[in-house]
Steps between C-alpha positions, in 0.01 A plus 500: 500500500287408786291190513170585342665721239304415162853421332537213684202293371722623150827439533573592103387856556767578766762695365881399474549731799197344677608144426863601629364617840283207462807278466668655787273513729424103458866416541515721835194347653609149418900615589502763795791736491656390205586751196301461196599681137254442270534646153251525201721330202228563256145427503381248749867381489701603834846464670510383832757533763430387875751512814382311785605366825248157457691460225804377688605132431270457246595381146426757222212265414343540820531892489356529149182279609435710820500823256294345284253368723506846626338622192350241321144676520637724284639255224146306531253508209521632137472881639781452744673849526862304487504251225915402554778620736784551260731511815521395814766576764456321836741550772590471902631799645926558449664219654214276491513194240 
C-alpha cells in the first residue's frame, strides 16, 4: 500500500494479507535488514517472528517494545486490523545474546 491508498484512513478493511505486509513492512522500516515472519493466526490475531541485528544486547523486553512500537498504528483504535499478537519471537542473529 502506498501512502494515500484509501485503506489506510481504514485500517479494518485491509485484509489479513494486507495487514501482514502491513506488519512487515513497519517492522523493516523501523528495523533495517532484519528478517520479519509474520503469520495470520486467525482473524486480526497474528504470529510474529523478527531477527535483527539492533536487537543485540538487548533484553527480550526491549526487543518486544521496539516491535511493538513498530506497529502500534496498527493495534490503535477499535478498527485496528491486529487486535492481539498471539506470538512473538524476537531474536539477535546466531551467536548474538
Amino acid at each position: 500500500m502506498r501512502v494515500g491508498d484509501p485503506r489506510l484512513a481504514h485500517p479494518s478493511r485491509m485484509s489479513p494479507q494486507e495487514t501482514t505486509d502491513a506488519i512487515r513492512q513497519r517492522l523493516l522500516a523501523a528495523l533495517p535488514g532484519c528478517r520479519a515472519d509474520v503469520r495470520a493466526a486467525e482473524p486480526g490475531h497474528y504470529r510474529i517472528e523478527v531477527e535483527a541485528e539492533q536487537f543485540k544486547c538487548l533484553d527480550s523486553l526491549k526487543k518486544q517494545r521496539m516491535v511493538y512500537s513498530a506497529i502500534k498504528d496498527l493495534m490503535a483504535g477499535a478498527d485496528a486490523p491486529v487486535h492481539a499478537v498471539d506470538s512473538l519471537v524476537v531474536r539477535a542473529p546466531a551467536g548474538e545474546p
